[in-house]
C-alpha positions in Angstrom: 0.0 0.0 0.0 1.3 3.4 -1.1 0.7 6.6 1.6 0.0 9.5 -0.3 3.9 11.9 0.4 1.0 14.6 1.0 -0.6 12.8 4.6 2.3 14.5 6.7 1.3 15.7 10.1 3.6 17.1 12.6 3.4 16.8 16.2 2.9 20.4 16.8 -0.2 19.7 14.5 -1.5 16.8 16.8 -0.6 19.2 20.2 -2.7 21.7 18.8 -5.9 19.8 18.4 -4.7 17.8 22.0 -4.7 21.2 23.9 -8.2 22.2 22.0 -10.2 19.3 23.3 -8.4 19.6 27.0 -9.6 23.6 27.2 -13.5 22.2 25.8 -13.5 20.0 28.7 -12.5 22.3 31.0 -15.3 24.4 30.5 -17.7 21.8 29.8 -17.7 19.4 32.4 -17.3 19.8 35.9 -13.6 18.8 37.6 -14.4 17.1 40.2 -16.4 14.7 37.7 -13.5 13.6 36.6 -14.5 9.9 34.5 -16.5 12.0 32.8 -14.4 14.6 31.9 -12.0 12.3 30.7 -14.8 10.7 28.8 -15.7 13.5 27.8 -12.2 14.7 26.6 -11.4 11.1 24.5 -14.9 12.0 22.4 -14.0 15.8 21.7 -10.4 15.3 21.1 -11.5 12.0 18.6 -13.8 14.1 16.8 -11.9 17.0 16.7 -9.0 14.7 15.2 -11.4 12.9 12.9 -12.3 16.5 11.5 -8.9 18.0 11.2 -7.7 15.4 9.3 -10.2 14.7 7.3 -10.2 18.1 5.9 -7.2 17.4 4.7 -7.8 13.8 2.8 -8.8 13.4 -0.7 -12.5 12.1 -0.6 -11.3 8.0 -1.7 -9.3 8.0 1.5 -11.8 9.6 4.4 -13.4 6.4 5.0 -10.2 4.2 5.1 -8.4 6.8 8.2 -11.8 6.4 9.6 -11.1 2.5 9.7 -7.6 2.9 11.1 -8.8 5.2 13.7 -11.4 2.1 14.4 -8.6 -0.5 14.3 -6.6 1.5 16.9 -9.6 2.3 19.6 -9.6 -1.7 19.2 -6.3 -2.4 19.7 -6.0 0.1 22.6 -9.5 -1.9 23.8 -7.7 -5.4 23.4 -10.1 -6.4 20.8 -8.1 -6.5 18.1 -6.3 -9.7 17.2 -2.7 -8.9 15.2 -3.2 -12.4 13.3 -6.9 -11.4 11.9 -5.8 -7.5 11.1 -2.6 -9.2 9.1 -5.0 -11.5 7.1 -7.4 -9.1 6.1 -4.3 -6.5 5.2 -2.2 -9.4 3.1 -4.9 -12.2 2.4 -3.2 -15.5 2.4 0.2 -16.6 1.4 0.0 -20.3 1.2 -0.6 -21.7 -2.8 -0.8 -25.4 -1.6 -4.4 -26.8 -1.2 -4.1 -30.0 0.8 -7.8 -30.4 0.4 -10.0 -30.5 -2.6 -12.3 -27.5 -3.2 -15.7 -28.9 -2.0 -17.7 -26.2 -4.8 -16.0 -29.1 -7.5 -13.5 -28.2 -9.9 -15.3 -25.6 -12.0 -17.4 -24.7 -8.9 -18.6 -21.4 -7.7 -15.9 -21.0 -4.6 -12.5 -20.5 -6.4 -9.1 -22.6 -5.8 -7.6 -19.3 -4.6 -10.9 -18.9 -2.1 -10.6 -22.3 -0.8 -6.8 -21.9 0.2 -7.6 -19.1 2.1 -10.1 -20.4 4.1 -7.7 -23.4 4.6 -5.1 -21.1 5.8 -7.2 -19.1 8.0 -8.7 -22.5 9.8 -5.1 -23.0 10.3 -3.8 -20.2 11.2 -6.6 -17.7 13.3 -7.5 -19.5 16.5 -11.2 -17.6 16.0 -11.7 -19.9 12.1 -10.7 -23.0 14.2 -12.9 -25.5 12.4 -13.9 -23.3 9.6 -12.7 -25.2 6.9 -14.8 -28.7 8.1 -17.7 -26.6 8.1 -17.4 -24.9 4.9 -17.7 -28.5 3.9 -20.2 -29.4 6.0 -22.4 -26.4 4.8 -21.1 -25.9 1.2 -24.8 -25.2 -0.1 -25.6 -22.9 2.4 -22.2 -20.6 2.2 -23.1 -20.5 -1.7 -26.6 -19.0 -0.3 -24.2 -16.3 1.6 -21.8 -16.0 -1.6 -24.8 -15.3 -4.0 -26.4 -13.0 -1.2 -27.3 -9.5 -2.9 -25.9 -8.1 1.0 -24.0 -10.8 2.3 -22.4 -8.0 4.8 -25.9 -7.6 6.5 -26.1 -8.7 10.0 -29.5 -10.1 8.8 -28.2 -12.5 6.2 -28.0 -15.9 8.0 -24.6 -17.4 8.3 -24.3 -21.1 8.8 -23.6 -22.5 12.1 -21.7 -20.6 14.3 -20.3 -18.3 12.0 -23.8 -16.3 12.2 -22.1 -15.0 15.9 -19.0 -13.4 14.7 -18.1 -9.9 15.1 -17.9 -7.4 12.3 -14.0 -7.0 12.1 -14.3 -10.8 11.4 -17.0 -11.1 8.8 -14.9 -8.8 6.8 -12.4 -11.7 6.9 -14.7 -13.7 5.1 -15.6 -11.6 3.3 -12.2 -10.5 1.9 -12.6 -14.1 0.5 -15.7 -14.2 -0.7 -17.3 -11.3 -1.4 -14.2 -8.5 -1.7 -16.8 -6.4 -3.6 -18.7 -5.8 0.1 -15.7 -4.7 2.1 -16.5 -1.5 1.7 -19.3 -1.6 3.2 -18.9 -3.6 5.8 -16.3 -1.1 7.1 -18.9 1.5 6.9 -21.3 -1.1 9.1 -18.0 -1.7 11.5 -17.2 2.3 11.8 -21.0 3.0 12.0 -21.2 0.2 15.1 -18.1 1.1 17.3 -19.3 2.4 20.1 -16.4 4.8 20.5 -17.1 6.1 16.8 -20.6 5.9 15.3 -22.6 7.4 12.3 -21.2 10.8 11.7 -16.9 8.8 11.5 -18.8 7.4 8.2 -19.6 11.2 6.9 -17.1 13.1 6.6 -17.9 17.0 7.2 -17.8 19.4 4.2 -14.8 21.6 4.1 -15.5 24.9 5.7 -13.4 27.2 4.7 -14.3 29.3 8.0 -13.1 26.9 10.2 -10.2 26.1 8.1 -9.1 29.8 8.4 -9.8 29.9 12.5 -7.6 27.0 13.0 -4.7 28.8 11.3 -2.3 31.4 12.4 0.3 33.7 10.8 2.9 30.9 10.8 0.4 27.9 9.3 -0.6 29.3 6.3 -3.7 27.4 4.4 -3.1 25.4 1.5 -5.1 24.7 -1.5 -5.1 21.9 -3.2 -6.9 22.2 -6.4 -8.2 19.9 -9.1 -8.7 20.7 -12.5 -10.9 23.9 -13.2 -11.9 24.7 -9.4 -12.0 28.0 -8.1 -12.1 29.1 -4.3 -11.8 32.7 -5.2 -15.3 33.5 -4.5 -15.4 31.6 -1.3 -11.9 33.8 -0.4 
């Protein structure tokens, strides 16, 4: 994956939004409250982050720093198993397929599918057993493959797979459905507790706020694409 050289952000930067939300709860919460300041203080300086950055990001990318911020309150949360963030980030690496593909040879679950869910049985304690089921319930996973929304929490999983989390239906998914990811890291970021709705909708730029934010030594930078015009808006 290649990081836009643009996405630079200095510490200063990230002090400066830091000391913002720590004045806002100062004045909005009382100090001898103090778990609810703090709370209070996580949610403004996340949004406040969230916001900041975003105005910033080209519009394909808003929804992907929205993810990583997700991935890191989970991580921080211990939710977050390293072995099922590397998976969905790399996919599988093994090309041997001990077993043979139980869709048949021409089937609608592909070779490469198939050794990916091997691998993952294998190698994520959470898919322990995955592959015997997949088996088991071959007719019933095509069900979830031809699904029209197979990243709905509606659509009926077989067995025990129906109790997963998000994070790890979008494991499956990567396998079987890649076309859906996307959306089910908008479901994910829209169900975090810590994040919600509004992490999923990026705010419009404001040119206002843009200009509050900046002083006499951080000058505001435009970033124009063909044919645009902030003059009016200057």
């Amino acid at each position: 994956m290649n990081v836009d050289p643009m996405y630079q952000y200095s510490l200063k930067f990230f002090c400066m939004i830091y000391e913002r939300a720590l004045d806002r709860a100062e004045g909005k919460v009382d100090k001898n409250e103090r778990n609810k300041r703090k709370d209070f203080f996580i949610k403004k300086f996340t949004s406040l982050l969230y916001k900041n950055v975003c105005r910033s990001l080209f519009e394909k990318d808003k929804l992907l720093f929205s993810f990583l911020m997700c991935m890191k309150i989970m991580e921080e949360q211990g939710t977050l198993d390293t072995s099922e963030a590397r998976f969905l980030m790399t996919g599988a690496t093994s090309v041997d397929m001990p077993r043979p593909n139980p869709s048949g040879a021409n089937g609608w679950l592909s070779d490469k599918a198939w050794i990916s869910i091997l691998e993952m049985s294998r190698a994520i304690p959470a898919f322990t057993g995955l592959d015997k089921d997949f088996e088991k319930y071959i007719t019933d996973w095509e069900r979830v493959y031809n699904s029209p929304k197979p990243q709905s929490l509606k659509e009926i999983w077989p067995g025990q797979w129906q109790d997963l989390t998000m994070f790890r239906r979008l494991l499956l998914l990567r396998i079987l459905r890649p076309d859906k990811i996307v959306p089910a890291i908008v479901k994910l970021v829209k169900k975090d507790k810590e994040l919600g709705k509004k992490y999923t909708s990026p705010p419009p730029f404001d040119l206002t706020k843009s200009f509050s934010d900046s002083t006499n030594k951080t000058p505001v930078i435009f970033v124009l694409s063909p044919g645009a015009d902030p003059m009016t808006e200057l």
